[in-house]
Backbone bond lengths (Angstrom), bond angles and torsions (degrees), N, CA, C in turn:
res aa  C-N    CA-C-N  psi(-1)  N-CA   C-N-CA  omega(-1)  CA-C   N-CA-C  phi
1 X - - - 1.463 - - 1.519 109.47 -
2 X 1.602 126.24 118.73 1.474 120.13 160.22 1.490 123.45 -62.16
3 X 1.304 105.85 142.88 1.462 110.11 -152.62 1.503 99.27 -146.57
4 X 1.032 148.25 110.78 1.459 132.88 149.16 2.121 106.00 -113.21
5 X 1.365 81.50 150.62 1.943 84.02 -162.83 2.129 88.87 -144.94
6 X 1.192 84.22 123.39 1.691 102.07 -173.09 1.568 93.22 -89.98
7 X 1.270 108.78 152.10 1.352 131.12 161.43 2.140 127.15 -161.62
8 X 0.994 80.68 169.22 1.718 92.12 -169.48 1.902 131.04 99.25
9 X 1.701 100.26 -4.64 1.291 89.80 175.06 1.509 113.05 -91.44
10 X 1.309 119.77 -175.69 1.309 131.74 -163.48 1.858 106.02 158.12
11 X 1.205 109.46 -165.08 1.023 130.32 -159.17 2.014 125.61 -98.34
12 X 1.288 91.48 100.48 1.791 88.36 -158.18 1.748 116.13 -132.37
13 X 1.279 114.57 146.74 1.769 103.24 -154.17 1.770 95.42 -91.60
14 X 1.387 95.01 162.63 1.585 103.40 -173.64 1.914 102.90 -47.45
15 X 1.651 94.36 128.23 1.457 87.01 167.46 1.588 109.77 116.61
16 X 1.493 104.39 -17.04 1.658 114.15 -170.05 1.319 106.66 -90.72
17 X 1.248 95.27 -173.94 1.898 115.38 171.23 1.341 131.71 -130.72
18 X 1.303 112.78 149.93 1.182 107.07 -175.67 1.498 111.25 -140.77
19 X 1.140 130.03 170.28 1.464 136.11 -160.53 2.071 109.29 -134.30
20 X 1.233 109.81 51.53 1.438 88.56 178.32 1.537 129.99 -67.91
21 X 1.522 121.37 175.34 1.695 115.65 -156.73 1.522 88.43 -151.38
22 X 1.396 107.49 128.28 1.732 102.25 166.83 1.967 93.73 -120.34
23 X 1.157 99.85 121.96 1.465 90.10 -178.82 1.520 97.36 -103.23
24 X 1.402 132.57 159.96 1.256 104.29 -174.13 2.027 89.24 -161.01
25 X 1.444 104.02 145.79 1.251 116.42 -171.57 1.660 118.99 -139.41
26 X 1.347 115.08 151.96 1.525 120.57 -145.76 1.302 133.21 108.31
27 X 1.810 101.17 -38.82 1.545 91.84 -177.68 1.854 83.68 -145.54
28 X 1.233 109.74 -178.69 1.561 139.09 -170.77 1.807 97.61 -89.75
29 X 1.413 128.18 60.70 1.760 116.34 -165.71 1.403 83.03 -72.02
30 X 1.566 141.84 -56.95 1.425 100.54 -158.05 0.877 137.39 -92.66
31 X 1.479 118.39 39.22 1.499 132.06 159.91 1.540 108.11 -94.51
32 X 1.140 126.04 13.73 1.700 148.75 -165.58 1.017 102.87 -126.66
33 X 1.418 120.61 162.63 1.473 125.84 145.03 1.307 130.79 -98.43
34 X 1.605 100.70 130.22 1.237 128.11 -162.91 1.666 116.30 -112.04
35 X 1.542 97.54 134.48 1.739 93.45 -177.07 1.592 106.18 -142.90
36 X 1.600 105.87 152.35 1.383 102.98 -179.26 1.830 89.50 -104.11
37 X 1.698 99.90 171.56 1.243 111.04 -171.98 1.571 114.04 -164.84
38 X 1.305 104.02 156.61 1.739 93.26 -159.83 1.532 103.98 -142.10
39 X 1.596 103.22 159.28 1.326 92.32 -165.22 1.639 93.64 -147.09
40 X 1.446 111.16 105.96 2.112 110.34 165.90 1.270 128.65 -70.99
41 X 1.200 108.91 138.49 1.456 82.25 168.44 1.514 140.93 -29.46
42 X 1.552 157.58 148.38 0.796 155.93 -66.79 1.307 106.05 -81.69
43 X 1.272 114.79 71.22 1.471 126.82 176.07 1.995 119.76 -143.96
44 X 1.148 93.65 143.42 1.495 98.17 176.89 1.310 116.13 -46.22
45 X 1.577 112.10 135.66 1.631 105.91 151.53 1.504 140.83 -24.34
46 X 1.117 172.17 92.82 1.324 156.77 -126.86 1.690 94.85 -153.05
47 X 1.241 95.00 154.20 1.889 116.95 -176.44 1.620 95.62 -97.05
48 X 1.460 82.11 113.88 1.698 84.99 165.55 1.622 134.64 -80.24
49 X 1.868 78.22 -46.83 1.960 88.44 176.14 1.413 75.62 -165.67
50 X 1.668 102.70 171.66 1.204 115.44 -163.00 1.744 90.89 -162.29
51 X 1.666 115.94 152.55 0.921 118.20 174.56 1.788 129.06 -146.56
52 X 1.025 133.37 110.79 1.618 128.71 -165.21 1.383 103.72 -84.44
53 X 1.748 94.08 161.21 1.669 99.64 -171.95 1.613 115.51 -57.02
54 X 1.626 111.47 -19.93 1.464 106.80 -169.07 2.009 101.19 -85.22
55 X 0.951 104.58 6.78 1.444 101.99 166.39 1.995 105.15 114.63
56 X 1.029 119.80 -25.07 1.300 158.30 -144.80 1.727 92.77 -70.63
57 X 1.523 119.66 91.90 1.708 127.86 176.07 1.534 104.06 -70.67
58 X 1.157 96.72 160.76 1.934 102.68 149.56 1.878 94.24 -163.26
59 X 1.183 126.53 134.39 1.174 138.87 -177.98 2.030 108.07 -123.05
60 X 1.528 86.86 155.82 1.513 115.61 172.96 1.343 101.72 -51.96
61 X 1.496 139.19 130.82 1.567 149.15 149.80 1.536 94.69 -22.73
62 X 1.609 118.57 -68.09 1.565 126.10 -160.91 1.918 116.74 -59.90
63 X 1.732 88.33 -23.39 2.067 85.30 177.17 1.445 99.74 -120.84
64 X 1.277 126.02 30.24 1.607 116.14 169.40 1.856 110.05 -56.99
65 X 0.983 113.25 131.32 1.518 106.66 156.95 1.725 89.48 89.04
66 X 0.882 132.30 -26.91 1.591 128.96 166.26 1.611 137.13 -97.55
67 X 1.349 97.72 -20.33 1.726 120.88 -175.82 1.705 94.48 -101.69
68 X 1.453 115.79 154.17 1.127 122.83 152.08 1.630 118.84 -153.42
69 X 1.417 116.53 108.92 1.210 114.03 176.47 1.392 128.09 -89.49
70 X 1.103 130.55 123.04 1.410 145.11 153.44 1.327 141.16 -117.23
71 X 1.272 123.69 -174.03 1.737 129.40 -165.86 1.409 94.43 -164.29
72 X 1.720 83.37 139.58 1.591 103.85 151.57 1.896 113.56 -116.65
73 X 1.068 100.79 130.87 1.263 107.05 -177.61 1.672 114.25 -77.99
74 X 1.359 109.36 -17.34 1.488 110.24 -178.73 1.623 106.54 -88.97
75 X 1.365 94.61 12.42 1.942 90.03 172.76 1.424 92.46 -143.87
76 X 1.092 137.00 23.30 1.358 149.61 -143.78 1.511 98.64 -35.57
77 X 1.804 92.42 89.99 1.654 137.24 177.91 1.654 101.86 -123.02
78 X 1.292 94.09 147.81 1.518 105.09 155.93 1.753 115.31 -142.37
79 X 1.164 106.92 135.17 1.867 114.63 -146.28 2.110 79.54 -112.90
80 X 1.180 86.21 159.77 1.742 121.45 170.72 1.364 132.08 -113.20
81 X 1.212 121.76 29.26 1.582 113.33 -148.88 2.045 93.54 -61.06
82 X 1.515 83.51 149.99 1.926 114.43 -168.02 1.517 93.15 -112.92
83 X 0.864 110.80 117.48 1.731 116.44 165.75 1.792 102.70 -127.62
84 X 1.566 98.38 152.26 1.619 88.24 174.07 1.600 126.70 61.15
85 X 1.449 98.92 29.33 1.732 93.72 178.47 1.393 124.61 -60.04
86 X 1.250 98.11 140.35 1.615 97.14 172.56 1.773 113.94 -115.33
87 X 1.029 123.13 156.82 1.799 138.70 -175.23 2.256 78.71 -36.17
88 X 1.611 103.49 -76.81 1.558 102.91 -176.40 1.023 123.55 -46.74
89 X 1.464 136.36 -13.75 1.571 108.32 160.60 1.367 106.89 -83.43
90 X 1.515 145.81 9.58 1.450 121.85 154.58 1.091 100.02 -57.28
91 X 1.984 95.06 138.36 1.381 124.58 179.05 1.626 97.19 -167.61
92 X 1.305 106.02 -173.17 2.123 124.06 162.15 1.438 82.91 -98.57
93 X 1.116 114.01 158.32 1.567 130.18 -178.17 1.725 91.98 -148.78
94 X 1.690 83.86 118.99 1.670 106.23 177.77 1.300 117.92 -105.67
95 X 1.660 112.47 130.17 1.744 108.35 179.50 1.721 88.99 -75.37
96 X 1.689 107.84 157.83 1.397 102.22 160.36 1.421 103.09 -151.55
97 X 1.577 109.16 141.72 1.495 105.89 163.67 1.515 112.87 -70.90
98 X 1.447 118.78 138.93 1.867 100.45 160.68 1.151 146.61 -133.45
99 X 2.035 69.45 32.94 1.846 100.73 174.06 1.507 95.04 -115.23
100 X 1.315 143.29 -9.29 1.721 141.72 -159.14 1.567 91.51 -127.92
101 X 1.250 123.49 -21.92 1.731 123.35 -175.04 1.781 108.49 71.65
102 X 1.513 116.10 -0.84 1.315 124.69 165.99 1.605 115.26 -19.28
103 X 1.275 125.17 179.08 1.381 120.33 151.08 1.909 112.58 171.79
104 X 1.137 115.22 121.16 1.396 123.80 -159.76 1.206 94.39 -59.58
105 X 1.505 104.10 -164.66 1.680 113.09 -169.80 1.522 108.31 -106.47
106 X 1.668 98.22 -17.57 1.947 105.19 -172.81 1.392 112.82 113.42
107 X 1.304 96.94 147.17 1.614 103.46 152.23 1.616 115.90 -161.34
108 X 1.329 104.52 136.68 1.102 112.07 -139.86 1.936 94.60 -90.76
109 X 1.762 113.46 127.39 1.309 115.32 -164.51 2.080 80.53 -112.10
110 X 1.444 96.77 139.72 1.784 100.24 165.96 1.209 99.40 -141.02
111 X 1.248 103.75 139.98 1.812 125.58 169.66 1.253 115.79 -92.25
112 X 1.074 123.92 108.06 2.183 120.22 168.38 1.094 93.65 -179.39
113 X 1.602 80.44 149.19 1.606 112.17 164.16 1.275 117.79 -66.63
């Protein structure tokens, strides 16, 4: 069964960090390209960062220089590190395949004091 299942968000004050994890099972994602994606209240889904099997990023204008996506293929995970949160990146943060059309269930990251 394909499966990807997000974890690590929660609740963190302007300025913190966070570490999300999509571990995901059924298929080989990080030999794929893989992207996280987020969604605010009454707002569209949006691509945060995204990453191909040859190592190869491309990130959101709004988390350049603060987001960093990666994978390990020997746990075939792909991680989010959050630096510098702000109140606006609360969102659900979705793992997604966007070569398999996969897509986790969420986990919901909030910024406040």
């Amino acid at each position: 069964q394909v499966q990807l299942v997000e974890s690590g968000g929660g609740l963190v004050q302007p300025g913190g960090s966070l570490r999300l994890s999509c571990a995901a099972s059924g298929r080989i994602y990080t030999l794929n390209t893989m992207g996280w994606y987020r969604q605010a209240p009454g707002k569209q889904r949006e691509l945060v960062a995204s990453i191909t099997s040859g190592g190869i990023t491309n990130y959101a204008d709004s988390v350049k220089g603060r987001f960093t996506i990666s994978g390990d293929s020997a746990k075939n995970t792909v991680y989010l590190q959050m630096n510098s949160l702000k109140p606006e990146d609360t969102a659900v943060y979705f793992c997604h395949s966007l070569t398999f059309g996969d897509w986790g269930q969420g986990t919901q990251v909030t910024i406040s004091s």
